[in-house]
C-alpha positions, 0 to 999 in steps of 0.5 A, spaced: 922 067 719 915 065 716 914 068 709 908 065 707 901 063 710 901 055 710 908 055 713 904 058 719 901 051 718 907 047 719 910 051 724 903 049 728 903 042 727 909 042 731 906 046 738 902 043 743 895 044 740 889 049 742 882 049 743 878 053 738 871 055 740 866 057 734 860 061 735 854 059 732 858 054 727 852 052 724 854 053 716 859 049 711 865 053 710 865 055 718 865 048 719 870 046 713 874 051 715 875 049 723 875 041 720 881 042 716 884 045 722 882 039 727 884 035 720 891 038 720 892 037 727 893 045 728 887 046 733 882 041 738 874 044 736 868 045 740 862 048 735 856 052 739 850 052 736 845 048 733 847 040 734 841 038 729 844 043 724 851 041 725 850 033 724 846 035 718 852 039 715 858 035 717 853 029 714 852 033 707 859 034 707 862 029 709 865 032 716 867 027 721 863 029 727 867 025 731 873 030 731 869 035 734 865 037 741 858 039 740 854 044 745 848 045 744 844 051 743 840 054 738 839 061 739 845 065 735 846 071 741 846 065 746 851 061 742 855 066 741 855 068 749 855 060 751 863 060 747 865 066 751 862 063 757 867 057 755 873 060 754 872 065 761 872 058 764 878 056 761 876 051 755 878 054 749 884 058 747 881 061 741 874 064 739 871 064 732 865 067 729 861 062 725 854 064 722 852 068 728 851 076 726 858 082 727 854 084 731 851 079 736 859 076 735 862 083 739 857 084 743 858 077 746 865 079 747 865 086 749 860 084 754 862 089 761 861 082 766 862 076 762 866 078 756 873 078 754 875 084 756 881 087 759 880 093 763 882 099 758 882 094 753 882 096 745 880 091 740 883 091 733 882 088 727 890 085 724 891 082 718 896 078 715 897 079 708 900 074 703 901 078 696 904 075 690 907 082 688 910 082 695 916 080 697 915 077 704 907 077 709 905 084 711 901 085 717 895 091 716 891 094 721 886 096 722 880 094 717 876 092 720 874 095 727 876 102 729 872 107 724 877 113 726 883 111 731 885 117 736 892 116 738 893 111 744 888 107 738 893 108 734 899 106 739 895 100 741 895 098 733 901 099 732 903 094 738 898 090 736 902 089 729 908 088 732 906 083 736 903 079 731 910 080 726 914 077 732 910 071 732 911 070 725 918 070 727 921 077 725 925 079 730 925 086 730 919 088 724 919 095 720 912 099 722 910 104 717 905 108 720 902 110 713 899 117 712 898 121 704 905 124 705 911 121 708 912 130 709 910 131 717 904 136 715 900 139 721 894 140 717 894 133 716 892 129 723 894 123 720 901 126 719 902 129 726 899 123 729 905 118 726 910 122 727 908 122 734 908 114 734 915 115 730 918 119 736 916 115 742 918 109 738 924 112 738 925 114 746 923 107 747 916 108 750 913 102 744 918 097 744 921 091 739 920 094 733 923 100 728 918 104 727 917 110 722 911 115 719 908 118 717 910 115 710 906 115 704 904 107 702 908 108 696 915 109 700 912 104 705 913 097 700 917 101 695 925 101 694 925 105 687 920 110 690 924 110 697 931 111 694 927 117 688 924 121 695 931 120 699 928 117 705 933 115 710 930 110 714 929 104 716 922 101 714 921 104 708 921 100 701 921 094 705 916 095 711 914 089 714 907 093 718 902 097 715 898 102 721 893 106 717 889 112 719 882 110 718 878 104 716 877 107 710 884 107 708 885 101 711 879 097 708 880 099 702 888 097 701 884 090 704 880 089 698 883 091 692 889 087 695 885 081 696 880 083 690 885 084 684 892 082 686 889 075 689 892 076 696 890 071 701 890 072 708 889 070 715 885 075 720 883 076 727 881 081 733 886 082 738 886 086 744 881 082 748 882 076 752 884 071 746 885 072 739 879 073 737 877 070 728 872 075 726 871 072 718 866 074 714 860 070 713 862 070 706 869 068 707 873 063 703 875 056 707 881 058 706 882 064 709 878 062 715 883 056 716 889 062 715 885 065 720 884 060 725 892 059 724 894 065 726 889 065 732 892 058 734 899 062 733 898 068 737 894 062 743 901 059 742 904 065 745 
């Protein structure tokens, strides 16, 4: 089982590499990150986007140019629909967000005719977290995408999470379905809506994984305050999956873990196609190489 991110790494060194394909990587650290990557043997790359403008950043940072395929196409909309493009002709197992805007990025994705979405398909965004002050990953959901998940949003996350937590090796991973309270209060819809999910997890209908909610966060990741509120279950005090309620929650939790506990973490958009890498522009080398990581991970699959 995979405890720590850089051991995604060695795990990856001993598959069969995958092809990334960067939208728009123009800039030093989508570049240096996708580098890193080729340089590890984890990942092929191809970067899309100003072939002048990748030559003079790989000769500024002294990036081997050699180690990539360069395809040309200065327009960031278009260099973010020409990697799409590439991976629905099958020459990549992964696309990555360079410099091209959120925006310009999904709509090449989401795009009804050339795009790379199922049909019905829901997109979420899926963390894995590396906190100091936690014993072991844990995978969020969602931070990043979904604004108000309605419940077949929130089962498709909560499948989307266990997916990811059996390729990091957890056979059976605990899921806390998180709300303010772990008591199912009707006023509260996150409540109701976890306690389904719970339930269905239970006859069988979401599989793989023992799932429970609603839980508050502290009874999620806490044995002490687990055991003082009685909780009889599974998931609490040790979960392994974290399914929040809205993106405020879960956008919150994201940065004050990687803000004030200096959690590292990999991150990607499942639900279409491929594994999708949707870094932030202002990302650091690292977490976009912990990104490509688990993305060529979820590729391997």
């Amino acid at each position: 089982m995979i405890t720590r991110l850089d051991q995604v790494i060695e795990k990856l060194k001993s598959n069969k590499k995958k092809r990334l394909v960067a939208a728009y990587a123009n800039d030093s650290h989508t570049i240096g990150a996708v580098n890193n990557a080729v340089e590890l043997g984890i990942v092929d790359a191809t970067l899309v986007g100003d072939q002048a403008e990748i030559e003079k950043t790989c000769k500024e940072n002294n990036f081997d140019i050699s180690r990539f395929t360069i395809v040309h196409e200065p327009n960031e909309l278009k260099a973010a629909q020409k990697a799409v493009e590439l991976i629905n002709n099958g020459e990549g197992d992964m696309i990555m967000k360079g410099l091209v805007s959120t925006d310009k990025y999904m709509k090449a994705i989401l795009n009804k005719e050339k795009g790379l979405m199922p049909p019905k398909a829901v997109l979420s965004h899926v963390t894995v977290m590396e906190n100091p002050n936690y014993h072991k990953l844990l995978v969020v959901s969602d931070v990043a995408v979904i604004p108000q998940p309605d419940l077949n949003q929130k089962i498709a996350i909560t499948n989307y999470v266990i997916e990811v937590a059996q390729a990091l090796g957890i056979e059976k991973p605990k899921v806390a379905i998180i709300a303010a309270s772990e008591q199912v209060l009707t006023k509260m819809p996150a409540c109701v809506d976890a306690a389904i999910i719970s339930k269905m997890a239970d006859r069988g209908q979401i599989k793989g994984a023992y799932v429970d909610g609603p839980l508050a966060l502290d009874v999620a990741i806490d044995k002490e305050s687990a055991k003082i509120k009685k909780m009889n279950s599974m998931v609490a005090g040790d979960a392994d999956c974290l399914v929040f309620p809205n993106i405020e929650s879960g956008n919150v939790f994201y940065k004050v873990n990687t803000k004030l506990a200096k959690a590292e973490l990999g991150a990607m958009v499942m639900g279409a196609k491929v594994p999708a890498i949707l870094s932030s522009r202002g990302d650091s080398v690292k977490t976009k190489l912990y990104s490509i990581a688990m993305a060529a991970l979820l590729a391997s699959k």
